[in-house]
DSSP file (Angstrom, degrees, kcal/mol; ACC not computed):
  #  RESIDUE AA STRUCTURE BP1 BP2  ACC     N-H-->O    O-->H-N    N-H-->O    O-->H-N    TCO  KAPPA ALPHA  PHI   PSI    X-CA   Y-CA   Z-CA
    1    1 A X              0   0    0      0, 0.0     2,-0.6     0, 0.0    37,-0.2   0.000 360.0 360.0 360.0 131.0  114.0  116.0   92.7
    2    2 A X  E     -a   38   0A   0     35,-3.4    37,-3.0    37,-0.1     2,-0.8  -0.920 360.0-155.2-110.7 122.4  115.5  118.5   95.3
    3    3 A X  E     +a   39   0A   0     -2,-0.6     2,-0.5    35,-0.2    37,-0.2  -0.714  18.2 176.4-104.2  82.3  116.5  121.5   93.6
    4    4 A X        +     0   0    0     35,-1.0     2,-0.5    -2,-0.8    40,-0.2  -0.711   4.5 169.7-109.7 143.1  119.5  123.4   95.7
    5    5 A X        +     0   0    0     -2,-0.5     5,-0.1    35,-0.2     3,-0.0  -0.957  34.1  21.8-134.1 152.5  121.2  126.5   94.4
    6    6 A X  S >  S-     0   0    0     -2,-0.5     3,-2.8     1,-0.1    35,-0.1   0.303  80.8 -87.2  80.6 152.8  123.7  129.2   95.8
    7    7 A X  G >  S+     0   0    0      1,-0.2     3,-2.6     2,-0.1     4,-0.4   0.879 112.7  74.7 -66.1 -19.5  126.0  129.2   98.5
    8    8 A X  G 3  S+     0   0    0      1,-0.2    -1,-0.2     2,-0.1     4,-0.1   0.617 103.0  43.0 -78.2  20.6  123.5  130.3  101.2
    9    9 A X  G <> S+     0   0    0     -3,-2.8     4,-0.8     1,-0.1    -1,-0.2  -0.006  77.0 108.9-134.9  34.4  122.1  127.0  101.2
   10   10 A X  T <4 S+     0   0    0     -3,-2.6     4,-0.4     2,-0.2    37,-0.2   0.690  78.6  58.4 -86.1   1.2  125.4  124.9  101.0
   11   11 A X  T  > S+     0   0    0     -4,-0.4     4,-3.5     2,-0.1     3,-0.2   0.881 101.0  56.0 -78.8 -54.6  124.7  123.7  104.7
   12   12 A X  T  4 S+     0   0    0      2,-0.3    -2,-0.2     1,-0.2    -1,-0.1   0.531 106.3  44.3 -65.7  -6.9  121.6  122.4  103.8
   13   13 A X  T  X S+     0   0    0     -4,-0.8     4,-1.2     3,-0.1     3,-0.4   0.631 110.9  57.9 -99.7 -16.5  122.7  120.1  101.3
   14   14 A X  H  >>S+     0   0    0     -4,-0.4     5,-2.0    -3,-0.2     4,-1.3   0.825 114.3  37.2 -70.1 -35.5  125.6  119.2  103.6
   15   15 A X  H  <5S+     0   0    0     -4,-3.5    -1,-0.2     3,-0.2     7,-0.2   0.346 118.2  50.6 -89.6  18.7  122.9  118.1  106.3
   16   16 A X  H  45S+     0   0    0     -3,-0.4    -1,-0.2    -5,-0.2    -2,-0.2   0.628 129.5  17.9-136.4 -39.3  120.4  116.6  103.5
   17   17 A X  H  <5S+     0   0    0     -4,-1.2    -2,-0.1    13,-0.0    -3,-0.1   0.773 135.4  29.6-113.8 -29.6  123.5  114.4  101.8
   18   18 A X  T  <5S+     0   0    0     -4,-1.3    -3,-0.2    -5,-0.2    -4,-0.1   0.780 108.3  73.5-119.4 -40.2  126.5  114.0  104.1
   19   19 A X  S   <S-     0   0    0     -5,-2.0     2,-0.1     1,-0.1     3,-0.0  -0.050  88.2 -99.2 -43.7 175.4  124.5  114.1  107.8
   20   20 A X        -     0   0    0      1,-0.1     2,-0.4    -5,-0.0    -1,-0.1  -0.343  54.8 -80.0 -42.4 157.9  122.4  111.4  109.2
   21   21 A X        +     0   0    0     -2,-0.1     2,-0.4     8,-0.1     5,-0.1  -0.747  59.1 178.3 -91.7 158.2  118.9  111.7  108.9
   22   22 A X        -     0   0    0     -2,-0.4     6,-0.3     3,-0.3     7,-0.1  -0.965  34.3-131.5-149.8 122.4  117.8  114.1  111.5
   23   23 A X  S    S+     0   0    0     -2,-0.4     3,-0.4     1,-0.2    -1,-0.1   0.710 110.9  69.5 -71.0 -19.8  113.8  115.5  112.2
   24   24 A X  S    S+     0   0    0      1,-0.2     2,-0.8     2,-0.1    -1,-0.2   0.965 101.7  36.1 -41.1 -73.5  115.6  118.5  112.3
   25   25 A X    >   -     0   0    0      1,-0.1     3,-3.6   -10,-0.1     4,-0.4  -0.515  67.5-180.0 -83.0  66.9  116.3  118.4  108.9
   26   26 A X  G >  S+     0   0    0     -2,-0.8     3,-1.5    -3,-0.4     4,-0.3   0.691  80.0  63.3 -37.6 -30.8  113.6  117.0  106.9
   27   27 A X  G >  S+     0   0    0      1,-0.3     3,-1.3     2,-0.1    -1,-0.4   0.667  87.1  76.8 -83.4  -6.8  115.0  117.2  103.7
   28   28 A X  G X  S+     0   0    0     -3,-3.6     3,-1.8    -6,-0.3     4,-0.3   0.457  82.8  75.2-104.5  -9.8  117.8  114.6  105.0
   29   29 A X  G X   +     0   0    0     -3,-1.5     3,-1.5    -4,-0.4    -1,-0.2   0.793  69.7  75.0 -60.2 -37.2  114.9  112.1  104.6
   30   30 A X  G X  S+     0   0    0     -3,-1.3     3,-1.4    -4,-0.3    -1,-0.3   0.541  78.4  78.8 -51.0 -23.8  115.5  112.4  100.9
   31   31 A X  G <  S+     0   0    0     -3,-1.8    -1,-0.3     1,-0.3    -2,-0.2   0.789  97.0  47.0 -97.2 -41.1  118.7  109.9  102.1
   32   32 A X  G <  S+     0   0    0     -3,-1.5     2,-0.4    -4,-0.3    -1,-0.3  -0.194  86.8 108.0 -88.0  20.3  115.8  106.9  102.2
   33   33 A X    <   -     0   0    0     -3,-1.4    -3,-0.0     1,-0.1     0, 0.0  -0.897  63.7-149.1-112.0 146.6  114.4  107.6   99.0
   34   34 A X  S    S+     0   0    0     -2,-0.4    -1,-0.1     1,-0.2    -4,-0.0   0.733  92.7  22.3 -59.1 -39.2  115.2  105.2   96.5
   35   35 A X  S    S+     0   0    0     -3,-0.0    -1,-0.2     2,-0.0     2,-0.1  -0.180  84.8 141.1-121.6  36.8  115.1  107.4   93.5
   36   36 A X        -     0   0    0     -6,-0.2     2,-0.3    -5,-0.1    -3,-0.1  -0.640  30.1-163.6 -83.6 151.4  115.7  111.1   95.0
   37   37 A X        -     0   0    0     -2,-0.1   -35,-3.4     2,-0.0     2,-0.3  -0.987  10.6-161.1-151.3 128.7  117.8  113.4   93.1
   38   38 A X  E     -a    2   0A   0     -2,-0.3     2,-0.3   -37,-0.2   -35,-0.2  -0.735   2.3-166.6-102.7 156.2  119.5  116.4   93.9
   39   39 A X  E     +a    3   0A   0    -37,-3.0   -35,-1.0    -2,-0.3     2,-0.3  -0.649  14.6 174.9-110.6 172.0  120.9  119.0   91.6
   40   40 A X        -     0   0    0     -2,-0.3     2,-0.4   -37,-0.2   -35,-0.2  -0.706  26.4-135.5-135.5 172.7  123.3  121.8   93.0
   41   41 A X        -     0   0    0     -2,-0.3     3,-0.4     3,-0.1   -36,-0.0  -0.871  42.7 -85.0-125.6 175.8  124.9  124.2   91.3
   42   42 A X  S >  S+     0   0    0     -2,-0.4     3,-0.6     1,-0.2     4,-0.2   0.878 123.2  51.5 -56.7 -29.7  129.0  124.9   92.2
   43   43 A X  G >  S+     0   0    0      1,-0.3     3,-0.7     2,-0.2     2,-0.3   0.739  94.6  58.1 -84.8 -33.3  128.1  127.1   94.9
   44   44 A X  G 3  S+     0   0    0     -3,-0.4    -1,-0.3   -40,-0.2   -37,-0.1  -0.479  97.8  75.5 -78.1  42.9  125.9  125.3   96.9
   45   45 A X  G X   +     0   0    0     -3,-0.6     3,-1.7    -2,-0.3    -2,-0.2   0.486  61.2  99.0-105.7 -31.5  128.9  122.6   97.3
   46   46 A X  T <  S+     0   0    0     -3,-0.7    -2,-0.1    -4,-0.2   -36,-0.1   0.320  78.5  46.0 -48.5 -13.5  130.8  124.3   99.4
   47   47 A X  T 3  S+     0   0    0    -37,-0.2     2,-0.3     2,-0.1    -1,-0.2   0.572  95.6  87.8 -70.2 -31.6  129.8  122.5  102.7
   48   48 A X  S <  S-     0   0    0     -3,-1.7   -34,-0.1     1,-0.1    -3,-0.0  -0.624  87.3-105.9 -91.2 156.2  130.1  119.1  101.2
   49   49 A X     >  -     0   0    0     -2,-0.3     4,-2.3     1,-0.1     3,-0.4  -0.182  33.3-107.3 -63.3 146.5  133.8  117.1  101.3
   50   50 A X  T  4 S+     0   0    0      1,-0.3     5,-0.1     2,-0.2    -1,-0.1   0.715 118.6  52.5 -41.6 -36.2  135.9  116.8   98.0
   51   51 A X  T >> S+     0   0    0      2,-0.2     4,-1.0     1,-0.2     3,-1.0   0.820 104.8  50.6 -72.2 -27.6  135.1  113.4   97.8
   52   52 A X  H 3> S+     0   0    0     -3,-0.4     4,-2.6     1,-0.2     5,-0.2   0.890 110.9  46.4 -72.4 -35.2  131.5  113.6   98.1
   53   53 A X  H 3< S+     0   0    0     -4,-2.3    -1,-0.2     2,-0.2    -2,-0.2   0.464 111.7  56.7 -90.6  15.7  131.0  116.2   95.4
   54   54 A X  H <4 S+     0   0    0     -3,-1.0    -1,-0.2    -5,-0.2    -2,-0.2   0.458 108.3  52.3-115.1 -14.9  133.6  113.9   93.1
   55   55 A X  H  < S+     0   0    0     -4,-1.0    -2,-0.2    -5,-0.1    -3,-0.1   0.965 108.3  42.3 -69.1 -69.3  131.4  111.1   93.6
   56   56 A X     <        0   0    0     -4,-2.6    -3,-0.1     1,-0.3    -1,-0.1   0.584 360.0 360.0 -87.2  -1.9  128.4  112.5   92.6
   57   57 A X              0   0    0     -5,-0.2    -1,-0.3     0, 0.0    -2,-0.1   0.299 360.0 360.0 -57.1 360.0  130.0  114.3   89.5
């Protein structure tokens, strides 16, 4: 479970759900887990597209 809150980390849940995975961004690794689960809150959403965050709603 990846646990992201607030807006100053709505980039990093855009590069962790909606990038590639990237060595840059480790947590994007999470993309190859079978059972990983993120939480957000509304503010840490703001990076990702309307559709992605109406998917995962």
């Amino acid at each position: 479970m990846i646990l992201i809150t607030g807006s100053h980390k709505a980039f990093a849940l855009y590069k962790a759900i909606e990038d590639g995975v990237n060595h840059m961004w480790t947590v994007s690794a999470f993309q190859q887990h079978p059972q990983a689960v993120f939480v957000c809150d509304e503010d840490a959403t703001h990076e990702l597209r309307v559709k992605t965050v109406k998917y995962f709603k």
